[in-house]
LUMVEXTI-786874 format. One record per residue (C-alpha): residue number from 0; x, y, z. Coordinates in steps of 0.05 Angstrom, whole numbers. Layout:
     i     east    north       up
   NUM        X        Y        Z
...
//
This chain:
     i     east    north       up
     0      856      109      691
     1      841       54      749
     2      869      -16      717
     3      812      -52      758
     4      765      -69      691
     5      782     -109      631
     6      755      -88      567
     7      753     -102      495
     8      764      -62      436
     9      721      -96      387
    10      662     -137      373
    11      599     -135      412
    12      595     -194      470
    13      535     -172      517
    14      461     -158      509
    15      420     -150      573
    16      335     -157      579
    17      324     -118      643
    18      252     -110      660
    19      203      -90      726
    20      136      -89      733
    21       74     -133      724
    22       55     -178      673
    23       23     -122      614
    24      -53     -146      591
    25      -70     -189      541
    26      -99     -154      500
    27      -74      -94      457
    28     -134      -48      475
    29     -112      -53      550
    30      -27      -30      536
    31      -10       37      532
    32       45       76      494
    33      107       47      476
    34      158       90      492
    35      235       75      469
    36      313      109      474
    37      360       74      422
    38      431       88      422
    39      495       58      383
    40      552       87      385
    41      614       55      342
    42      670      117      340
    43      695      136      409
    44      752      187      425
    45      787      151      474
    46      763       72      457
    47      768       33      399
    48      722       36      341
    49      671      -20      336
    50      634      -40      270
    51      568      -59      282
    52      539      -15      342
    53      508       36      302
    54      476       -5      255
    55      449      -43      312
    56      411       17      334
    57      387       36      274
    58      356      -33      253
    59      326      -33      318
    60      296       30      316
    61      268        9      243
    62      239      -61      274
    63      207      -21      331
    64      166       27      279
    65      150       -9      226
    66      145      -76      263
    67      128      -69      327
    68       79      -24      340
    69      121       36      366
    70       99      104      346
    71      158      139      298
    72      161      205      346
    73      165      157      411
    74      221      124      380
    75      291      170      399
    76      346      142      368
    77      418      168      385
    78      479      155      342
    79      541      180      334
    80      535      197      257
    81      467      239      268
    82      470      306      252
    83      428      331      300
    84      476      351      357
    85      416      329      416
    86      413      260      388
    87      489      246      383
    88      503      207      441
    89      543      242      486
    90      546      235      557
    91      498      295      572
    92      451      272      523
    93      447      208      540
    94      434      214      613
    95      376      269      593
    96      341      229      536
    97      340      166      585
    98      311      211      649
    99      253      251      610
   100      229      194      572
   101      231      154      636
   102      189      208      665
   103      137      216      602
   104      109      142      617
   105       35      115      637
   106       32       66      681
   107        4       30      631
   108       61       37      585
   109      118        1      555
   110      191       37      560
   111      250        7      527
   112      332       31      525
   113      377       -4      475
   114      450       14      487
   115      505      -16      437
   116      581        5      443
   117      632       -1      498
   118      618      -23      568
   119      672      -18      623
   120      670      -48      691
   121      700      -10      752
   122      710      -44      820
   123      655      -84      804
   124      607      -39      773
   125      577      -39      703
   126      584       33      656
   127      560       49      594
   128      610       98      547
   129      589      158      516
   130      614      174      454
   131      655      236      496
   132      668      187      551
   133      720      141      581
   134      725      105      649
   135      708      172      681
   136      657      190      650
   137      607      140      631
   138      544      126      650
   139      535       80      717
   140      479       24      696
   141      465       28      772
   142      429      102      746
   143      399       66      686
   144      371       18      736
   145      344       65      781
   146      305      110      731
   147      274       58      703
   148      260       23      762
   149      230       94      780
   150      187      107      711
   151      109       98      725
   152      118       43      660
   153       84      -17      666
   154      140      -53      630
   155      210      -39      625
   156      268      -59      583
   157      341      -49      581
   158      372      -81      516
   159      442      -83      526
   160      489     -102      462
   161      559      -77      493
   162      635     -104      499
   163      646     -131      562
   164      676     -192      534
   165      723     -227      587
   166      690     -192      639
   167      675     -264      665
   168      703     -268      738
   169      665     -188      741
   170      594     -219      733
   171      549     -266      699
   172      567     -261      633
   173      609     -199      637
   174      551     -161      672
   175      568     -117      735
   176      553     -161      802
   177      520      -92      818
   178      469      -95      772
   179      459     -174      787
   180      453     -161      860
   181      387     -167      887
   182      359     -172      819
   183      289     -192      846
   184      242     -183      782
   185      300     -168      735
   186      302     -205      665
   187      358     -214      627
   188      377     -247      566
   189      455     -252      551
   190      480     -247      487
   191      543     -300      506
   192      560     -336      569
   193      622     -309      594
   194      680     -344      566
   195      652     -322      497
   196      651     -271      450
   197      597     -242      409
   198      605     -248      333
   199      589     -193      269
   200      546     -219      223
   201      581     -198      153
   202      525     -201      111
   203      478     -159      143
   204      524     -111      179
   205      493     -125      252
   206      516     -166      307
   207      504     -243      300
   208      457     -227      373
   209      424     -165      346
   210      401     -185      275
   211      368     -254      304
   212      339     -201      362
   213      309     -153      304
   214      285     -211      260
   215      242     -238      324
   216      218     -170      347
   217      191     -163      275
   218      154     -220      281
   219      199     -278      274
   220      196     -305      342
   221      125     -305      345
   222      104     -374      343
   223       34     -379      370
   224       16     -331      317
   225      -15     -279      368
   226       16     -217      333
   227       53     -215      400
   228      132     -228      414
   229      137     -237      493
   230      199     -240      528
   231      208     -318      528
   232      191     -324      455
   233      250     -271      429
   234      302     -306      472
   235      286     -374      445
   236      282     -337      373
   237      353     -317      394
   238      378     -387      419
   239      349     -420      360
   240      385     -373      318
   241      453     -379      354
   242      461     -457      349
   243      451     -446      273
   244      500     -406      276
   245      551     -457      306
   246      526     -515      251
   247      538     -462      201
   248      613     -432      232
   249      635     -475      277
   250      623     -420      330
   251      604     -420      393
   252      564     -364      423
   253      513     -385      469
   254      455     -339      504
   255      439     -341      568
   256      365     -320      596
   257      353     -306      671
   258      312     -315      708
   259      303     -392      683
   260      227     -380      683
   261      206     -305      661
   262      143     -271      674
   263       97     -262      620
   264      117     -196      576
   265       96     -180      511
   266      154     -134      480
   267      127     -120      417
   268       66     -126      377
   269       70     -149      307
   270       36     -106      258
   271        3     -121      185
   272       58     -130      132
   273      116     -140      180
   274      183     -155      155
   275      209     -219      176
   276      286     -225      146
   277      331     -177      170
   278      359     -135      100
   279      430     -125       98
   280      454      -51      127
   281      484       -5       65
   282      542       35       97
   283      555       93       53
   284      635      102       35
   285      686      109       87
   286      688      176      112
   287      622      203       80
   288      582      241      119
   289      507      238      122
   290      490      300       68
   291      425      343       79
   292      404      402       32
   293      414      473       58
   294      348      482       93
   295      317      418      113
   296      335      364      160
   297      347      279      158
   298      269      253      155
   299      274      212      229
   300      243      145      229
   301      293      125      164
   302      334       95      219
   303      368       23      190
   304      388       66      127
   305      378      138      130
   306      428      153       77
   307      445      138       -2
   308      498      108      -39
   309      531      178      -42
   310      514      199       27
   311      457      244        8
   312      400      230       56
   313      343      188       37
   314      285      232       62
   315      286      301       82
   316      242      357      114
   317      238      425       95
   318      246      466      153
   319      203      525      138
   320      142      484      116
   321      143      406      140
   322      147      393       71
   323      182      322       58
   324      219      294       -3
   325      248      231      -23
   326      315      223      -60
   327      303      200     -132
   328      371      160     -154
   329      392      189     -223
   330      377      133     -288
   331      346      120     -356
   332      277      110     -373
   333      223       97     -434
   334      184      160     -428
   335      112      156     -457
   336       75       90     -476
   337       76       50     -530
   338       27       56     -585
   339       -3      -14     -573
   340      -28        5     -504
   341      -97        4     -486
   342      -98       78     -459
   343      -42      109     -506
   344      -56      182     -530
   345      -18      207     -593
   346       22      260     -550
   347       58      200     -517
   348      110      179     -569
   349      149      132     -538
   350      233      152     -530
   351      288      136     -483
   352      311      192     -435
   353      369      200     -394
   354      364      235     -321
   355      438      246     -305
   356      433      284     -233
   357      402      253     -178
   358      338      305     -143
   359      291      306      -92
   360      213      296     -105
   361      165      310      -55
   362      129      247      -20
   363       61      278      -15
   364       23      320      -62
   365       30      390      -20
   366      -29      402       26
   367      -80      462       46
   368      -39      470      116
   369       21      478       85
   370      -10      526       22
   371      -34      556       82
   372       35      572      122
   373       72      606       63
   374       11      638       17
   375      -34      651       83
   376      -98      636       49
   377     -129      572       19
   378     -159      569      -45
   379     -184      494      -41
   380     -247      481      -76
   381     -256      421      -20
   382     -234      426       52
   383     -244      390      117
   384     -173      368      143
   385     -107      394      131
   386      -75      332       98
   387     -120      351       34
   388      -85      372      -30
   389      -89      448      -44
   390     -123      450     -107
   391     -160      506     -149
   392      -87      536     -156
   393      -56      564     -219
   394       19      544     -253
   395       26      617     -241
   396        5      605     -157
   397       47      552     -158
   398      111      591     -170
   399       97      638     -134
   400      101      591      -69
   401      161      554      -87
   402      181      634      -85
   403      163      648      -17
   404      171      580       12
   405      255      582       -8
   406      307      530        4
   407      309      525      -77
   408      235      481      -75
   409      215      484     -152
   410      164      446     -195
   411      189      381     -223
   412      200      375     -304
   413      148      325     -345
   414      207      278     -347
   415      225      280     -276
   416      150      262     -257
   417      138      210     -307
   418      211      179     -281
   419      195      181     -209
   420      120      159     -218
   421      145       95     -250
   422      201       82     -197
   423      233       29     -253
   424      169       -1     -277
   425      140       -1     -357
   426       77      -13     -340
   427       17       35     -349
   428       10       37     -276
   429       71       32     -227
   430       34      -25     -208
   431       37      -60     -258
   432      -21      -67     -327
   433      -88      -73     -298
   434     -116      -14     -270
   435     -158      -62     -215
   436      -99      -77     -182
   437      -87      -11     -163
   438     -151       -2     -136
   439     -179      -26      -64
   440     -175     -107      -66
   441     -176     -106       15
   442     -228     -167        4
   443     -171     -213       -7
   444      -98     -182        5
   445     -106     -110       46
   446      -33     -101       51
   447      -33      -95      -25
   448      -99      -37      -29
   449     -108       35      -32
   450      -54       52      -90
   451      -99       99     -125
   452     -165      139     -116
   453     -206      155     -177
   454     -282      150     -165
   455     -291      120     -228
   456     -275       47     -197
   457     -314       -7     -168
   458     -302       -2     -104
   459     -343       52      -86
   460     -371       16      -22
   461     -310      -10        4
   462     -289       74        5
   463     -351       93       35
   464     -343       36       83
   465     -285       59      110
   466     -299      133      115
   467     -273      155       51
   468     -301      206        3
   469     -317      179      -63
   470     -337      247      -93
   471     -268      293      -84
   472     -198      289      -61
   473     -179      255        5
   474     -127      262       48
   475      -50      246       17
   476      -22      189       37
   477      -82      150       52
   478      -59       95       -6
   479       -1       55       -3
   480       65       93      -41
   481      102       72     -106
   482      169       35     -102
   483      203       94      -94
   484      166      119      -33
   485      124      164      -67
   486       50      170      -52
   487      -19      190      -85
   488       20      190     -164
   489      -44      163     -194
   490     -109      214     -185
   491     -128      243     -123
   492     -109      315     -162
   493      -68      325     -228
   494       -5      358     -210
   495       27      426     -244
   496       96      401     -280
   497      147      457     -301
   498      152      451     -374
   499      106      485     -430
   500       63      433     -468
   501       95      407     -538
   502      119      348     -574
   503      160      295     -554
   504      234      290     -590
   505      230      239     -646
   506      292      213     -608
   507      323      201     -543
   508      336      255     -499
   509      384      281     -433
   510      354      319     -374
   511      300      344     -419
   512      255      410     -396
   513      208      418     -447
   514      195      478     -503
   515      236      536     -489
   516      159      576     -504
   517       90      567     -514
   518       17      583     -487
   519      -11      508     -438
   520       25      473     -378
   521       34      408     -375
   522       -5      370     -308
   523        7      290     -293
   524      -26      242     -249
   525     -101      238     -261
   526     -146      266     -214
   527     -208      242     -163
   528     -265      241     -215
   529     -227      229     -282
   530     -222      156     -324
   531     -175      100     -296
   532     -136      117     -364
   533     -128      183     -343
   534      -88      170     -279
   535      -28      120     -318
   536       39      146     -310
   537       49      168     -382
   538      -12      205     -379
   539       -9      283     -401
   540      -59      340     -398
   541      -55      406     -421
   542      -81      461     -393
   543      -70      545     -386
   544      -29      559     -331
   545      -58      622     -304
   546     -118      592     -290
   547     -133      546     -223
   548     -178      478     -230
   549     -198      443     -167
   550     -180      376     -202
   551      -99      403     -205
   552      -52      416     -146
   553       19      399     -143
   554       89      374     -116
   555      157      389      -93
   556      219      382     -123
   557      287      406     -106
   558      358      397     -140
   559      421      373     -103
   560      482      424      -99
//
């Protein structure tokens, strides 16, 4: 190896704005895609390991989606931890993921490359590291330059978060002179000058640079309250955020923007219910390994914290069907309501019960297209779009496509529903008491609507107004989810649960699956025409489970091994 660079092993001391092209329009309507390739890499074979590069990535690729007005599938993130071999970032798959997206964009459209790991500097040239790579083999930001400089994209950015700490006499601010040289419309923003180094931030698990970067992109740094973040107004964010950060330490990183005076560029556009404060990063135990069920894959777009306490994933696909689940966190819970309540029936004796094993629960209520894929008919009393419930299906049709559809998909027990409708709440509702507040309120507060459709509401018009049906089921997903990240638990159809229909213990009970016999199935949720009382989460129904309804469909659950 050529002893012509300086490098160091830790930290992260260098992020880089690089951007051509004209000034995007002002208004939304007149932008196209946004296109971006996020990579952090903090495990290398041949470098030291670094501690916050990955979950730089991650929270960026988070910020973009839910923040900024990126699409989830034009968001590729690449990490050393994924388990999806094409988006580990190796040297091969970063050079590829960089060129095609490059060559996907409009020239209307916004591309964006995030690196954070190790940078290098040879004889006066700037290199990004693979996680394969070394000094050899690395990948020359002269190339990085050129694609982009080559993509049809309106606006382009290079967010560099990478060690070249003492670098200085290489470039401005550890930057390769190469990629300074004849700069013309480049814009940069520095994370350090070049005598400096750039700082972790402990409590969120992010570089001091990157978590004041992801708070502005979110919105944070937009302070004529445009719903836009332009270039100028993230550095400043950044600035602002840095010289807190020496009052508060005692040190001193300082960022450095150039050109002095940057054209006009909007990098992100803030969306409805953005996240402002950046949330600390969870990093599962020291050598765990992100854990997937056989037969589905890592939901994408979970990217800041894709993974649980215990390393099981937080979302997951089924491969066979699209089918997606969320991991339900093993606990205690009041099952039933209490006899006081306004819509308490007498087969909801209140008593404490005891999940011991964490499971999976499907997000959605499963829908006609997927019915459709395994069973190869659909039964559906209602139809028009594929993100409808399958309803007008039997307990008995139900098992038989958990059956064919494999990977160990089953129907959740009574207890497992009424646990993972209430996501930790006692309330009727997962909402809380009132069964208004689940309903549309968009009037005064529309981040806080759409919880719930039952037609028996008042809100009728305000359905009808926005092209809903207010006379049978509608698509899943349309509301807003419980706490838990589970959607469309109260009405839109009641949903088959696993157990025969009986009696509640008189006392607490453990994993509970119902009578070991008996003639009716037990269905929760409410439906689209029911009472609001119907829908609460302690709400049972009932009925014989060979026939099918088209007020009852169901949902996925699966067990972890």
């Amino acid at each position: 190896m050529r002893k012509t660079f300086r490098q160091t092993v830790v930290g992260t001391a260098l992020a880089v704005f690089l951007a051509f092209g004209a000034v995007p329009a002002a208004e939304p309507a007149a932008e196209g895609e946004r296109w971006a390739v996020i990579i952090g890499i903090n495990d290398y074979q041949d470098l030291g390991k670094l501690t916050t590069a990955r979950n730089d990535a991650k929270a960026l690729a988070q910020v973009l989606v839910e923040s900024g007005g990126f699409a989830e599938n034009r968001v590729i993130l690449l990490t050393d931890d994924a388990t999806d071999p094409q988006n580990r970032p190796t040297l091969a798959a970063m050079r590829k993921r960089i060129e095609n997206t490059a060559t996907f964009t409009e020239p209307q459209d916004t591309l964006l490359v995030f690196f954070s790991g190790h940078g290098i500097i040879v004889d006066g040239r700037g290199y990004l590291v693979p996680m394969d790579g070394d000094a050899r083999n690395a990948v020359s930001l002269d190339w990085v330059k050129d694609v982009l400089s080559k993509a049809r994209a309106k606006s382009k950015v290079l967010i560099l978060d990478a060690c070249h700490a003492g670098s200085a006499a290489k470039g401005v601010g550890g930057i390769a002179p190469s990629l300074v040289a004849g700069a013309g419309g480049l814009v940069m923003l520095l994370s350090s000058a070049a005598d400096q180094v750039s700082y972790p931030d402990e409590a969120t698990g992010l570089s001091v640079f990157s978590k004041h970067l992801v708070e502005g992109l979110s919105g944070a740094a937009d302070t004529d309250g445009d719903k836009a973040v332009t270039f100028a107004e993230a550095a400043a964010y950044v600035s602002r955020g840095l010289k807190n950060w020496y009052v508060e330490t005692g040190k001193v990183q300082t960022p450095v923007a150039l050109p002095e005076k940057p054209p006009e560029m909007v990098l992100t556009r803030v969306q409805a219910g953005a996240r402002r404060p950046v949330q600390p990063v969870r990093v599962p135990p020291t050598g765990t390994v992100l854990r997937v069920p056989e037969g589905f894959r890592a939901k994408a777009g979970t990217a800041a914290e894709p993974y649980t306490k215990t390393g099981w994933a937080k979302e997951v696909v089924h491969e066979a069907t699209g089918i997606e689940l969320v991991f339900i966190p093993a606990g205690e819970f009041l099952m039933g309501s209490p006899a006081g309540e306004a819509n308490h029936n007498n087969d909801e004796t209140q008593h404490r019960v005891r999940i011991t094993k964490p499971f999976y629960m499907g997000k959605y209520e499963v829908t006609q297209a997927q019915w459709q894929q395994v069973m190869g008919s659909n039964p559906s009393n209602f139809k028009g779009s594929d993100r409808l419930p399958v309803e007008q299906v039997s307990w008995d049709d139900c098992q038989a496509f958990c059956q064919r559809a494999g990977s160990g998909l089953r129907l959740p027990t009574e207890a497992e529903w009424e646990y993972a409708c209430r996501a930790g709440t006692t309330t009727p509702y997962s909402w809380g008491a009132g069964w208004e507040k689940g309903v549309c309120n968009g009037a005064n507060n529309p981040d806080d609507s759409f919880l719930v459709w039952n037609r028996q509401n008042s809100n009728v018009e305000e359905f009808r107004r926005r092209g809903l049906p207010v006379d049978n089921t509608i698509p899943v997903g349309t509301f807003r989810p419980n706490a838990w990240g589970l959607y469309d638990m109260h009405g839109n159809v009641w949903e088959w649960c696993a157990d025969w229909y009986g009696e509640y213990p008189s006392g607490s009970a453990t994993d509970p699956r119902g009578p070991a016999s008996g003639s009716l199935r037990v269905v929760r949720g409410g439906w689209w025409s029911g009472s609001p009382n119907q829908c609460g989460s302690a709400r049972r129904e009932k009925p014989p489970p060979g026939k099918g309804y088209k007020e009852a469909g169901f949902r996925m659950a699966l067990d972890l091994k």
